[in-house]
N, C-alpha and C positions, 0 to 999 in steps of 0.2 A: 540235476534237473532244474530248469531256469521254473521262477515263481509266477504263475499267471497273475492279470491284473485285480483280481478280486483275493487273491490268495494275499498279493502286496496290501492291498485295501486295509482289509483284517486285520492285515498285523500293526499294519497303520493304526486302525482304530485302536488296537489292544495296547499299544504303546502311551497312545495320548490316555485312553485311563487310567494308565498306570501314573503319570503327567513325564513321563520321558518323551517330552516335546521334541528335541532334539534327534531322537530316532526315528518317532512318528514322522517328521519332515522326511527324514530319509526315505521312510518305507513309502510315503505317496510319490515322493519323486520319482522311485522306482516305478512306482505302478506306472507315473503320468506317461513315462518313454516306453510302457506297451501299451498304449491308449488315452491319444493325448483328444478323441477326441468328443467320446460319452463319456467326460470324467469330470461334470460340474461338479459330483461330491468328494472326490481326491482332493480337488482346487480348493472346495470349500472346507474340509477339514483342515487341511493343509496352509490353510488363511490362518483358523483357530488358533493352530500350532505356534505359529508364527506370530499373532497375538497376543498368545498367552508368554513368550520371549520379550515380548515389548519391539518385535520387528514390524511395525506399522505400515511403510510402506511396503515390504514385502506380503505384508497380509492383504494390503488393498488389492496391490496387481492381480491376487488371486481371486480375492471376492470377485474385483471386476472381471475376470476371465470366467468365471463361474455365472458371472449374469449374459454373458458373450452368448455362452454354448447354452444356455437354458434363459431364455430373456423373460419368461412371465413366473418367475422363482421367487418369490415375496422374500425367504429365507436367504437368497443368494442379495437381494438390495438390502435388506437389515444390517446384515453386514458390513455392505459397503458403508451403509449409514456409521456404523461405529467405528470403522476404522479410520472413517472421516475425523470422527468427532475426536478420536485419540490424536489424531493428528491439529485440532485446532482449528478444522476446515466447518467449521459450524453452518455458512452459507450451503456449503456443497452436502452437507450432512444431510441437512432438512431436507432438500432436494431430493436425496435417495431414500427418507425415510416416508415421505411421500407417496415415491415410485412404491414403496414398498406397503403401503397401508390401499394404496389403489388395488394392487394383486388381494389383500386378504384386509379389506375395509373393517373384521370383527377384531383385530390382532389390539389389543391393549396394550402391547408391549410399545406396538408402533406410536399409538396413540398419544402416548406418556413422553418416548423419545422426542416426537413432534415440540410439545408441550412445554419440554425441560430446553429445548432450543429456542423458543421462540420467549421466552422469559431470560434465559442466558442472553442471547443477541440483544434484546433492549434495555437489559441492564447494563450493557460495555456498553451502546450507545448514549447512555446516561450518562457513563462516566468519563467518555470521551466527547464533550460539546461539538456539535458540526461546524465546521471551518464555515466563517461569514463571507458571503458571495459580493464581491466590488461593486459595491452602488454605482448606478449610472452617473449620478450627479450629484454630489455629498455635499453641501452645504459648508462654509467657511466658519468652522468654530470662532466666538468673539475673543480667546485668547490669543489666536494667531495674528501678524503682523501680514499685512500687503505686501504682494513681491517687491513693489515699488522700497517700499521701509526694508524691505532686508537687502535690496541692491546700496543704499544707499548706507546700510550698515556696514555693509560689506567694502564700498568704496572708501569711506571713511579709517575702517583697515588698512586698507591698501595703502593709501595713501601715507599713513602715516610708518609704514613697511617702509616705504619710498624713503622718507626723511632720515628712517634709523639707519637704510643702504646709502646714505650722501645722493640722492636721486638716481641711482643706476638703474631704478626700476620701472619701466616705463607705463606708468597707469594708466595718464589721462590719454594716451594715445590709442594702445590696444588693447586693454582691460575693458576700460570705458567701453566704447565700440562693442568689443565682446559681450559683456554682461549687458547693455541696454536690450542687444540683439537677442538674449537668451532669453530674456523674458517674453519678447514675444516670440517668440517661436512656437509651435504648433504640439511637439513633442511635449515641451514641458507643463504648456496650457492644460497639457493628458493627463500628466505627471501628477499634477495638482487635486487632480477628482481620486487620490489615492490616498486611503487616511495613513498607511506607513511611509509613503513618501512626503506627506504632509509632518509627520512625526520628526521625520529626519531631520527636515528643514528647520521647526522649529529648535531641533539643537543646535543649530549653524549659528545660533543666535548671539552665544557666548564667544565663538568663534569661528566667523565666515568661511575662513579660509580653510579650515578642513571639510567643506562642503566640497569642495576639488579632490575629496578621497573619495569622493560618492560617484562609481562608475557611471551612474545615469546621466549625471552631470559630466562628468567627465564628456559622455558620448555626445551631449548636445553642444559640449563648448568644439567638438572636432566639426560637427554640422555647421557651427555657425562662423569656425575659422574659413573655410571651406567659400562662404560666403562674401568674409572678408578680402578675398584672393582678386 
């Protein structure tokens, strides 16, 4: 004789206090496939079960199916609140701890959960400083040298590249040309209001020429060949 769904329930329940989690899951699974669809407390047991296993997300799906089929259940968003919170989802936690202190405003439990999240979140943000936002217009530290002085460092290189290859290398024709033109160019004038691309540059200092590894530059010397054509 097959088990009705309250009979599955039962033994659900009698399972999980014995803490044979493992069978408990069973016996509501049974139950859910004769009544999958007044069974927010199978779901929601059967979340426990599954929590008390360290199976998180399978405990969520349930919580959250449990607030589906019953949506003003304080005890069905508690839930989901913690199994958020197991999972590290701290934003989304609070959220359902919330939802969950709106249904039953007296709950302390809720209160506290609320409480313990919003002191957790702005302690990480403490100790993670917020990424500083691109200043419109950054001001030229007095350490840095003028485009002009680093073109001219740089040619100064070149050139003397030139001498150590018996002149095979053609500087003052399309280097020249080239870098005059990069400087003004529109891109890099942008480039400039940027304090990690300012940072870069200022290492080109010791040696120019591996400023040609720096793909920005790279893409403005293609723009400005382009021009030369």
């Amino acid at each position: 004789m097959q088990n009705t769904f309250e009979e599955l329930k039962i033994l659900g329940d009698f399972n999980f206090n014995q803490k044979n989690y493992e069978l408990a899951i069973h016996n509501y699974s049974e139950a859910l496939l004769i009544d999958d669809y007044k069974s927010d407390l199978a779901y929601l047991n059967r979340s426990l079960a599954y929590f008390k296993l360290d199976k998180f997300e399978e405990a969520l799906q349930d919580a959250i199916k449990a607030t589906e089929l019953r949506k003003f259940y304080p005890k069905a968003w508690g839930r989901v609140g913690s199994c958020l919170i197991a999972l590290n989802r701290l934003d989304d936690a609070k959220v359902a701890f919330n939802r969950a202190l709106q249904l039953e405003p007296t709950d302390e439990n809720f209160k506290k959960q609320i409480l313990e999240l919003e002191l957790k979140t702005k302690s990480e943000k403490l100790e993670k400083p917020e990424k500083l936002e691109k200043p419109e217009k950054l001001e030229k530290p007095e350490t840095m040298e003028t485009p002009e002085m680093d073109i001219n460092s740089l040619m100064d290189k070149m050139k003397k590249l030139k001498v150590e290859s018996n002149g095979e290398f053609p500087i003052e024709g399309l280097m020249g040309n080239l870098f005059t033109k990069m400087m003004k160019n529109e891109k890099l004038l942008s480039l400039t209001a940027d304090p990690n691309f300012q940072i870069k540059m200022s290492q080109y200092k010791q040696n120019p020429l591996s400023a040609l590894n720096n793909p920005d530059i790279m893409e403005l010397v293609k723009d400005v060949i382009k021009e030369l054509h």
